[in-house]
MARBA-3410 file (N, C-alpha, C, O; in Angstrom, 1 decimal):
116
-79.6,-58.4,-6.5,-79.6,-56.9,-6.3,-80.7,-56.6,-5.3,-80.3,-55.9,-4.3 ~ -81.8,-56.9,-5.4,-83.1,-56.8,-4.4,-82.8,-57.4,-2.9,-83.4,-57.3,-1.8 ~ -81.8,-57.9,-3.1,-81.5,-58.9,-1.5,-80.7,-57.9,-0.5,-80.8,-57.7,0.7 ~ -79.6,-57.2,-1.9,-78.5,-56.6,-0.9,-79.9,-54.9,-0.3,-79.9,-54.6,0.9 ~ -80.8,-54.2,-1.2,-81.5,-53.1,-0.9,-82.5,-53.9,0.2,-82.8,-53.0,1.0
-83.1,-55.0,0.5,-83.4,-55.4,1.5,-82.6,-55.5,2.9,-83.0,-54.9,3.9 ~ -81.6,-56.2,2.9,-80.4,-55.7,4.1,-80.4,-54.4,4.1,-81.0,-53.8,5.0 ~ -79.9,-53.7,3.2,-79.7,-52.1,3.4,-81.1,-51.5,4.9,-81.0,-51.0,6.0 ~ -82.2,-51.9,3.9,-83.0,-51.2,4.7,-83.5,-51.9,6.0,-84.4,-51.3,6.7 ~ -83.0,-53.0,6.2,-83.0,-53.6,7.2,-81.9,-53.0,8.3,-82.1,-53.1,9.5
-80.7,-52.5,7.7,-80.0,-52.1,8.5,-80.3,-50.6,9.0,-80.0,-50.1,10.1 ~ -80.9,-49.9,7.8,-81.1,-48.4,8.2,-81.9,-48.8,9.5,-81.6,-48.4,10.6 ~ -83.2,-49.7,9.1,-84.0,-49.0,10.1,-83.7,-49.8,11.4,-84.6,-49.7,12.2 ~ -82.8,-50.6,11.8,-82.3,-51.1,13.0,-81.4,-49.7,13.3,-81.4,-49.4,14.5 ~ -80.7,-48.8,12.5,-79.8,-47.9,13.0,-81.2,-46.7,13.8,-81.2,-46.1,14.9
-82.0,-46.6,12.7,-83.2,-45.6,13.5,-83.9,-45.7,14.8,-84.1,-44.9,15.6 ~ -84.3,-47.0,14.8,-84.5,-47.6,15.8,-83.7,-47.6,17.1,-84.2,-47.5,18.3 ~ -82.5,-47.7,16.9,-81.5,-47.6,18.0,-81.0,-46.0,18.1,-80.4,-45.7,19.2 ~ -81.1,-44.9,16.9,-80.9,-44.0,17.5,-81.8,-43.2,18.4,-81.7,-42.4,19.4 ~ -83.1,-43.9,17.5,-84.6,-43.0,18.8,-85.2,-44.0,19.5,-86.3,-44.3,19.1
-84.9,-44.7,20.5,-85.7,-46.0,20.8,-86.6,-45.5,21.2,-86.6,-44.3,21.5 ~ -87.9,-46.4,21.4,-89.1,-46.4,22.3,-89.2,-46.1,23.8,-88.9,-46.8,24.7 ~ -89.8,-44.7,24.0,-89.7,-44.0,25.3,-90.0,-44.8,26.5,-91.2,-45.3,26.6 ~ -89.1,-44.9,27.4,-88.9,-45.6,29.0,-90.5,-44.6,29.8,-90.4,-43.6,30.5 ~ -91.6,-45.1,29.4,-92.8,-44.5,30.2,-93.2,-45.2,30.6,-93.3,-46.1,29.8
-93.9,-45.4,32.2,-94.2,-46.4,32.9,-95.6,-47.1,31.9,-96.3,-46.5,31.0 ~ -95.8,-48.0,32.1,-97.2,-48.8,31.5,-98.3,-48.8,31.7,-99.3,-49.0,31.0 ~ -98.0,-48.5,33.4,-99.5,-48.1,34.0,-100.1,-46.9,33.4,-101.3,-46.9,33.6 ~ -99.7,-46.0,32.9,-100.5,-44.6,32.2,-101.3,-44.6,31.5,-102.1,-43.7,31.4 ~ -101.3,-46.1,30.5,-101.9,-46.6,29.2,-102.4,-47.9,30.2,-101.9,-49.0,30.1
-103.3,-47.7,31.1,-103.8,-49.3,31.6,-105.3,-49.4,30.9,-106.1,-50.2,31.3 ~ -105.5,-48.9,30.3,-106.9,-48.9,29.2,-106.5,-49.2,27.7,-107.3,-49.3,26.8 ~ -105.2,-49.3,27.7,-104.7,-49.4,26.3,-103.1,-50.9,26.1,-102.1,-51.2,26.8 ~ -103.5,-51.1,25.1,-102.3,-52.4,25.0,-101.1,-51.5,24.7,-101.0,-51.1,23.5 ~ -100.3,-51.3,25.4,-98.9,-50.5,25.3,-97.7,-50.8,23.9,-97.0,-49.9,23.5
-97.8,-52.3,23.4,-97.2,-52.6,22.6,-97.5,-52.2,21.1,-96.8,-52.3,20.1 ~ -98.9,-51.4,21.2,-100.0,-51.2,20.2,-99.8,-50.0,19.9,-100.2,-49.6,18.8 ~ -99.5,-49.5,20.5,-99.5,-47.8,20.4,-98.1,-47.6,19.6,-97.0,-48.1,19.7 ~ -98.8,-46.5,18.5,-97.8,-46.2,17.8,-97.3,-44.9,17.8,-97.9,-44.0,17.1 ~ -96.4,-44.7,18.5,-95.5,-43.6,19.2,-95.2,-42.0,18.5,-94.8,-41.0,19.1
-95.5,-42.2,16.8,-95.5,-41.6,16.2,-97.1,-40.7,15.9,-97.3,-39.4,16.0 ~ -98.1,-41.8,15.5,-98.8,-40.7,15.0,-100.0,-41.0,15.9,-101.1,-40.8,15.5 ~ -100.0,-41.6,17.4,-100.6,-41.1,18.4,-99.8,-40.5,19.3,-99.5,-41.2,20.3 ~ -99.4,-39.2,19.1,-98.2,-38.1,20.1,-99.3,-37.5,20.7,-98.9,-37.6,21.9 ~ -100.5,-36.8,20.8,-101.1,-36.4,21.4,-101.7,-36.9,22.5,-101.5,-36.4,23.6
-102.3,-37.8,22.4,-102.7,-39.1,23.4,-101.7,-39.2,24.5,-101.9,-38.8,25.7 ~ -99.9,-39.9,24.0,-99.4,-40.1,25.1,-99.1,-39.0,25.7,-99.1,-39.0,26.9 ~ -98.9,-37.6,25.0,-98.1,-36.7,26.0,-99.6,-36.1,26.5,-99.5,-35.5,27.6 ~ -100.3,-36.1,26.2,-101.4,-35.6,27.3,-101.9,-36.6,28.4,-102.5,-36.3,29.4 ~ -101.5,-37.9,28.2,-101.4,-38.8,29.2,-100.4,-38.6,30.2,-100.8,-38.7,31.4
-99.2,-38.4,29.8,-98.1,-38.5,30.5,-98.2,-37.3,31.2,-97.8,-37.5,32.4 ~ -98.6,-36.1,31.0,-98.6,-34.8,31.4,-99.9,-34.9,32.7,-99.7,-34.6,33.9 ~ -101.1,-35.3,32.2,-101.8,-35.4,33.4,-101.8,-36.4,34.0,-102.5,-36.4,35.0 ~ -101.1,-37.6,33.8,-101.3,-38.4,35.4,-99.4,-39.3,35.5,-99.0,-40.2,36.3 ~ -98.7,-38.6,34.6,-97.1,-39.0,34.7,-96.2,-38.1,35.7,-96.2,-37.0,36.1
-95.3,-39.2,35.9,-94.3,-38.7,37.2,-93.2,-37.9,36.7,-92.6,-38.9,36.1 ~ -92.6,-37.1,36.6,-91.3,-36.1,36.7,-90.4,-37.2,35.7,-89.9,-36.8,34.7 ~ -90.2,-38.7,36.0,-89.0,-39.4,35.1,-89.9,-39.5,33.3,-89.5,-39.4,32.2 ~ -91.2,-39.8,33.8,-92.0,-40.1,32.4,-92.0,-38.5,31.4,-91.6,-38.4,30.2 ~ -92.3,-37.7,32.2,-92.2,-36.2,31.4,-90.2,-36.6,30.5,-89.7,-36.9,29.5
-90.1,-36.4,31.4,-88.1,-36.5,30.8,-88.1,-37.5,30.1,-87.2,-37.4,29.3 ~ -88.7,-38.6,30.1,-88.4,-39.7,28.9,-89.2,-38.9,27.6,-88.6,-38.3,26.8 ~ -90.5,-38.9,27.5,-91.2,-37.7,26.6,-90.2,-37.0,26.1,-89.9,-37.2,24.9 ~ -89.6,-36.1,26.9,-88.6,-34.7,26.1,-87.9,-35.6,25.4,-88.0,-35.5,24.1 ~ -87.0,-36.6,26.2,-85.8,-37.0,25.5,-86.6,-37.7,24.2,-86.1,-37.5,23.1
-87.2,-38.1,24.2,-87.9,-39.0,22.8,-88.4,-38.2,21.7,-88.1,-38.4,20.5 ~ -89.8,-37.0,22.4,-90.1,-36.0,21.2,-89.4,-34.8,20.8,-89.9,-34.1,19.9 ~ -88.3,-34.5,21.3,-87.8,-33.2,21.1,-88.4,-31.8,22.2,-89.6,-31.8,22.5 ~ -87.9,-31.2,22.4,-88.5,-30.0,23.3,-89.4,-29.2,22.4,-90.6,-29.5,22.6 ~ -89.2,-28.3,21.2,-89.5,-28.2,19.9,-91.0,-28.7,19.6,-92.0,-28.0,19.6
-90.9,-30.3,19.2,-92.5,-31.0,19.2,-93.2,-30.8,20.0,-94.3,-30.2,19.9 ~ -92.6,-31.2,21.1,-93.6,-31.7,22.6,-94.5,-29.8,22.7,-95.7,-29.6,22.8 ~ -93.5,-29.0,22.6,-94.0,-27.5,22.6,-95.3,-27.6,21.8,-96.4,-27.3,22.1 ~ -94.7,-27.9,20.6,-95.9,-27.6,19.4,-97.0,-28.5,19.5,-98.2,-28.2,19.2 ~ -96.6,-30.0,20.1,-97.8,-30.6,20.4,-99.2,-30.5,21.5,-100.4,-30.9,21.4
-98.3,-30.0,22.6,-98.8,-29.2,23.8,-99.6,-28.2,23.6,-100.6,-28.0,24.3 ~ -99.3,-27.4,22.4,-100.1,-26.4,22.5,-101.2,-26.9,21.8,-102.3,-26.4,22.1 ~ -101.1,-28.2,20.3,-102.5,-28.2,20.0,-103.5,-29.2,20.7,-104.3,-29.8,20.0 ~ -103.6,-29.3,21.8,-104.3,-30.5,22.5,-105.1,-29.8,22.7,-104.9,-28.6,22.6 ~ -106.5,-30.5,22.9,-107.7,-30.2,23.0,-108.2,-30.0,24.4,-109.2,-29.4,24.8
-107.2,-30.5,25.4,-107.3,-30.8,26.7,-106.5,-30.8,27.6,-105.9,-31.8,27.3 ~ -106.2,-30.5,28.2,-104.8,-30.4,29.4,-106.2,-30.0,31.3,-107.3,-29.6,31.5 ~ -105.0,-30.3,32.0,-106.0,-29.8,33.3,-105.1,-28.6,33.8,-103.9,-28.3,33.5 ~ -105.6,-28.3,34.4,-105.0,-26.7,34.9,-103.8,-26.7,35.4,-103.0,-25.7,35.2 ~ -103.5,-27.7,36.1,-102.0,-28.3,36.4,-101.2,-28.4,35.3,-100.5,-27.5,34.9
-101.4,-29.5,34.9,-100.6,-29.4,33.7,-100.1,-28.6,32.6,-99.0,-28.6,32.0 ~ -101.6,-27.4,32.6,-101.4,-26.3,31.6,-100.9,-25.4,32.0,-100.1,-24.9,31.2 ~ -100.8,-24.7,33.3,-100.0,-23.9,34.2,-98.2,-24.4,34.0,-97.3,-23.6,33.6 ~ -98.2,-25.7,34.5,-96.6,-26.1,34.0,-96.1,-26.1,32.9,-94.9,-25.7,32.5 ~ -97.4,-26.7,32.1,-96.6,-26.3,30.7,-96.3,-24.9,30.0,-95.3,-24.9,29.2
-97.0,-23.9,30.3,-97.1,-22.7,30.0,-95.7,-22.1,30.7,-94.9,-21.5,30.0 ~ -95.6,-22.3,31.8,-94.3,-22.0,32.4,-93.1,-22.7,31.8,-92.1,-22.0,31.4 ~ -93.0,-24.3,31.7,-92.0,-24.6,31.4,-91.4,-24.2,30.1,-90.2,-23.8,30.0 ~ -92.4,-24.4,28.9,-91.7,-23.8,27.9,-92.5,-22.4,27.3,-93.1,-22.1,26.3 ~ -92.1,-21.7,28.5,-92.2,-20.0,28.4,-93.2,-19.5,27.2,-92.9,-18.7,26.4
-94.6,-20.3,27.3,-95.5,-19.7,26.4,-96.7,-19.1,26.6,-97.7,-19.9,26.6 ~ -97.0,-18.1,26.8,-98.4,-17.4,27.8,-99.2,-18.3,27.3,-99.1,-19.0,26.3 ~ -100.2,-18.3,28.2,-101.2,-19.7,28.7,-102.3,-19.2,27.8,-103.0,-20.2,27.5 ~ -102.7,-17.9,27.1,-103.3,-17.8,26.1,-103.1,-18.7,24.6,-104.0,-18.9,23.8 ~ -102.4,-18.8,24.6,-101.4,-19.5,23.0,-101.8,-20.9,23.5,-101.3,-21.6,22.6
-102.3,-21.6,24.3,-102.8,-23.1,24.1,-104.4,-23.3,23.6,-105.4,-22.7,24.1 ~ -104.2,-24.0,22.7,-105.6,-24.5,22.5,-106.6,-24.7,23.2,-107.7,-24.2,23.0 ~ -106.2,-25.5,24.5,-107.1,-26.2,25.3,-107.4,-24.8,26.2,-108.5,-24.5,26.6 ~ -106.6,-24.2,26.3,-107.4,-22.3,27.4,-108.0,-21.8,26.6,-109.0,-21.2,26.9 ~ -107.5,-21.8,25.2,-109.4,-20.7,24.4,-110.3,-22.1,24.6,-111.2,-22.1,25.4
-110.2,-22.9,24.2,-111.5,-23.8,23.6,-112.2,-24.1,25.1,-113.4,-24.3,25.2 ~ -111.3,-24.1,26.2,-112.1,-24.0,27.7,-113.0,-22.9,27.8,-114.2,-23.1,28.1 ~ -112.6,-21.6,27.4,-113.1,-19.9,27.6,-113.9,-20.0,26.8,-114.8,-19.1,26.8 ~ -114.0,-20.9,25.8,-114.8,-20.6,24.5,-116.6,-21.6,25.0,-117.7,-21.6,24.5 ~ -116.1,-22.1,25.8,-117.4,-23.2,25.7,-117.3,-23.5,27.5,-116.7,-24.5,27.9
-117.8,-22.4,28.5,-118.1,-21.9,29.5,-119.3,-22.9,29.7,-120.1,-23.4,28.9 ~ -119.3,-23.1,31.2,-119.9,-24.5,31.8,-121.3,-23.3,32.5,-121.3,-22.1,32.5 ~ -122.1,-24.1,33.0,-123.3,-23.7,33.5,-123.5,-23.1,34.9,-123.9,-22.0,35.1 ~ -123.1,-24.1,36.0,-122.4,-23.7,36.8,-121.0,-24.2,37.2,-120.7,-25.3,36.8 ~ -120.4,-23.7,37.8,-119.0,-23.8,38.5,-119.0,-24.9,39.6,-119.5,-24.7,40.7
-118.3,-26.1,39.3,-118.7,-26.7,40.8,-117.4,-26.5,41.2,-117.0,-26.8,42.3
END
């Protein structure tokens, strides 16, 4: 009996696996990090703030397609960090005033000395 609920769950999670595979993002993005290491799940902040400030147009679209529009939104907004670029586009693309991100109060909130 234990053999066949072993296959079972061997098969589910080859079916999971193949319905969400591991997102097509170049490798160079993570060149400070072992790419095989990274666990795609409960470090989502890291990659998509990676991918957002130094990723190309096909890596963003592998992102969407992997986290959902939905997540990627909700994750976007809680980052601690984004660059102006990024936060501008993101704010635009998924139609959220640039107020509503974390990283624009926590920037306004903790004002630099001087401006370079």
């Amino acid at each position: 009996m234990e053999v066949w609920y072993l296959w079972l769950q061997l098969i589910l999670l080859f079916m999971v696996l193949k319905l969400n595979p591991l997102p097509d993002i170049s490798p160079k993005l993570f060149w400070d990090t072992d790419v095989s290491s990274i666990n795609w799940e409960l470090n989502a902040p890291y990659v998509i703030e990676r991918v957002l400030s130094r990723g190309a147009w096909k890596d963003f679209k592998n992102l969407l397609s992997f986290y959902g529009k939905t997540r990627l939104k909700n994750e976007v907004q809680q980052l601690r960090y984004l660059d102006q670029r990024s936060l501008a586009f993101c704010s635009v693309y998924f139609n959220v005033p640039i107020e509503k991100f974390r990283c624009y109060t926590f920037k306004q909130s903790n004002q630099p000395h001087w401006n370079y």
